[in-house]
Backbone as a chain_set.jsonl record, in Angstrom:
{"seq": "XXXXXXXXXXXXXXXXXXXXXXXXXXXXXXXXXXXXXXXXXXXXXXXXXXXXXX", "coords": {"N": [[95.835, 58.265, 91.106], [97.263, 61.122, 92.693], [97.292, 64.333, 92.679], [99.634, 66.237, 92.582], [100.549, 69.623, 94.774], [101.493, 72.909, 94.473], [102.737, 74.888, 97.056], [103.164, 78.254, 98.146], [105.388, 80.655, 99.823], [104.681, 83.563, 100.169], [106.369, 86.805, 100.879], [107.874, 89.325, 101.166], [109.803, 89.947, 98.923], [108.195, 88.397, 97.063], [105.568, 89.155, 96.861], [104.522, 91.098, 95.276], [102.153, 92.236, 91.757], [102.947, 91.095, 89.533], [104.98, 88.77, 90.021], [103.345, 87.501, 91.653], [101.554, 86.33, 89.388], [103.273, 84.874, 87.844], [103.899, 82.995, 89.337], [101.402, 81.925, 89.493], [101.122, 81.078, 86.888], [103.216, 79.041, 86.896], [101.949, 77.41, 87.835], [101.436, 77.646, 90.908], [99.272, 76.275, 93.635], [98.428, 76.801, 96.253], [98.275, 79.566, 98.165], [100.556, 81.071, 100.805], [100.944, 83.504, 102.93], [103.447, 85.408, 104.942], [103.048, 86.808, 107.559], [104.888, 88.215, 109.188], [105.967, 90.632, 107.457], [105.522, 93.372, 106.683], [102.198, 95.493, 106.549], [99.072, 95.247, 107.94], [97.446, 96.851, 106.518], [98.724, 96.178, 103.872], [98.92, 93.525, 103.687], [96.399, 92.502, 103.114], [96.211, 94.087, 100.895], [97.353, 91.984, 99.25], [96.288, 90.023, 99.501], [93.989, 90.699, 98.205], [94.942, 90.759, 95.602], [95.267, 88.082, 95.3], [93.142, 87.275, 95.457], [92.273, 88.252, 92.8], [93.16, 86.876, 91.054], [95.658, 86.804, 88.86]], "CA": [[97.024, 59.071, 91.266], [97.402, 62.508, 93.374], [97.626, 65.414, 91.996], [100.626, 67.251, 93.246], [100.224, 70.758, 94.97], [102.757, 73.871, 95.171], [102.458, 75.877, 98.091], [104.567, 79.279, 97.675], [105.003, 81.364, 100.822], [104.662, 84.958, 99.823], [106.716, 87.777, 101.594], [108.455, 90.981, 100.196], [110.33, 89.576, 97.727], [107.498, 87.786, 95.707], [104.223, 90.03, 96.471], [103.731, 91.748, 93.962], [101.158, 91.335, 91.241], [104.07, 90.421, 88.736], [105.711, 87.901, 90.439], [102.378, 86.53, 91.871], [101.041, 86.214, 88.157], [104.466, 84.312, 87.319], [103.812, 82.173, 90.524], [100.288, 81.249, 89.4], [101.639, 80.519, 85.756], [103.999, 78.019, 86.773], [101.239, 76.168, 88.798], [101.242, 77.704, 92.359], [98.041, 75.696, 94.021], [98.172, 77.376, 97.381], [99.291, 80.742, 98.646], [100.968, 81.531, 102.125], [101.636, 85.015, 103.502], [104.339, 85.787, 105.94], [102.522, 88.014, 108.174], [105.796, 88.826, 110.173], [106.542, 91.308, 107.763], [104.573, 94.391, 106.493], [101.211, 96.205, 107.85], [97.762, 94.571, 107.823], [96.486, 96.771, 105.165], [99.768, 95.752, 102.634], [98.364, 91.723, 103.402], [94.717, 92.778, 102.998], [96.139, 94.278, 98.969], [97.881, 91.024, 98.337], [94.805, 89.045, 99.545], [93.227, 90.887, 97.003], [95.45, 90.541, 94.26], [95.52, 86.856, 94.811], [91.742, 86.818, 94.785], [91.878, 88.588, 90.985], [93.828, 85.496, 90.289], [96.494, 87.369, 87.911]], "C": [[96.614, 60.432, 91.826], [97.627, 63.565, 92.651], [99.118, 66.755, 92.979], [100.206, 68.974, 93.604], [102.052, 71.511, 95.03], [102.369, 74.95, 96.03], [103.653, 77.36, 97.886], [103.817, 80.107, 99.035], [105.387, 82.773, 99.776], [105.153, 86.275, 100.885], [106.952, 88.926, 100.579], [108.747, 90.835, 99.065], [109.171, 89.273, 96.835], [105.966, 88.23, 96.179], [103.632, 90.967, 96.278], [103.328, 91.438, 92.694], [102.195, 90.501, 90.109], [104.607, 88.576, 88.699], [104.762, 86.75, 91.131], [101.66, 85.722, 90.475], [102.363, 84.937, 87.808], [104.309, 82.793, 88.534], [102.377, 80.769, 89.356], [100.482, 80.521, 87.78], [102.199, 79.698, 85.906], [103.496, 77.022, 87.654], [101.189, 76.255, 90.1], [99.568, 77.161, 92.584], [97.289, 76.405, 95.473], [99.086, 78.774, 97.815], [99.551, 80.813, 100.228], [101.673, 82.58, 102.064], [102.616, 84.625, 104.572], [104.08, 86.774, 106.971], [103.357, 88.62, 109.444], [106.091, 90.009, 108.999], [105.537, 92.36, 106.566], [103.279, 94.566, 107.235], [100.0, 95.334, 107.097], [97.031, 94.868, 106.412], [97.229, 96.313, 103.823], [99.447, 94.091, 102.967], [97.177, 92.038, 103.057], [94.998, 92.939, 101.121], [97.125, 92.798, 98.488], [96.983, 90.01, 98.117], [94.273, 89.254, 98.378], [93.878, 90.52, 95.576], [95.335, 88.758, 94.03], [94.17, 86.531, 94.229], [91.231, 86.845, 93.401], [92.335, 87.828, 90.216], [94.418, 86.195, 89.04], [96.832, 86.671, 86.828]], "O": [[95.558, 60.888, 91.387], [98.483, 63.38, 91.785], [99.144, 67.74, 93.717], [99.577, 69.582, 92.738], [103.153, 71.071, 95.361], [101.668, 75.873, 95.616], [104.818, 77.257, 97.503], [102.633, 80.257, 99.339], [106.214, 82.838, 98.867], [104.304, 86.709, 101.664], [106.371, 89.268, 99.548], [108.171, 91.409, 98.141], [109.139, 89.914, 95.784], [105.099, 87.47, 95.748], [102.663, 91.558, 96.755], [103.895, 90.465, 92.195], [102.08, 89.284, 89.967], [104.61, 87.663, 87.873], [105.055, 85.559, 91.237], [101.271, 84.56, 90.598], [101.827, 83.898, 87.423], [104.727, 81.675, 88.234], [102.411, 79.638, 88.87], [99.95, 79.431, 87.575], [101.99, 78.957, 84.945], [104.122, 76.085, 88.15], [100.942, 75.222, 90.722], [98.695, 77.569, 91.818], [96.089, 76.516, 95.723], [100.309, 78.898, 97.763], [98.559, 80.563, 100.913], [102.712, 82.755, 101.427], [102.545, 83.494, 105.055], [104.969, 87.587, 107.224], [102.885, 89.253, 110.389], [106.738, 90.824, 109.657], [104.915, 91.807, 105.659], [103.094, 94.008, 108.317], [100.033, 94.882, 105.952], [96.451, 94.149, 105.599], [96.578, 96.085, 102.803], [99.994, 93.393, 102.113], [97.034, 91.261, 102.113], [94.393, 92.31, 100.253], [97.529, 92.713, 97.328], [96.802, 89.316, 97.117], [94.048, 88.367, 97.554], [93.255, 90.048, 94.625], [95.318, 88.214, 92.925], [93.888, 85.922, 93.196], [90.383, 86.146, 92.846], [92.166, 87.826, 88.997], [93.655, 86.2, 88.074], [97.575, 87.167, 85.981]]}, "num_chains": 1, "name": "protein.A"}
């Protein structure tokens, strides 16, 4: 049997560490950015936050 994945795209609404923490609690497996909307270095601090795994 497979193990099911959840992919969660991440934009404005849901990255921040809160809501990423709440993500990863309910079993997010994979993250996706939206890199249409904020600046390089505001994806660079979510990168990071995902990396501290919340």
């Amino acid at each position: 049997m497979r193990n099911a994945k959840i992919v969660c795209t991440l934009g404005p609404a849901s990255d921040d560490r809160g809501t990423i923490r709440d993500l990863v609690d309910a079993g997010m497996s994979v993250a996706r950015l939206n890199a249409s909307h904020g600046t390089p270095e505001h994806r660079a601090e979510v990168i990071g936050d995902l990396h501290r795994r919340p």
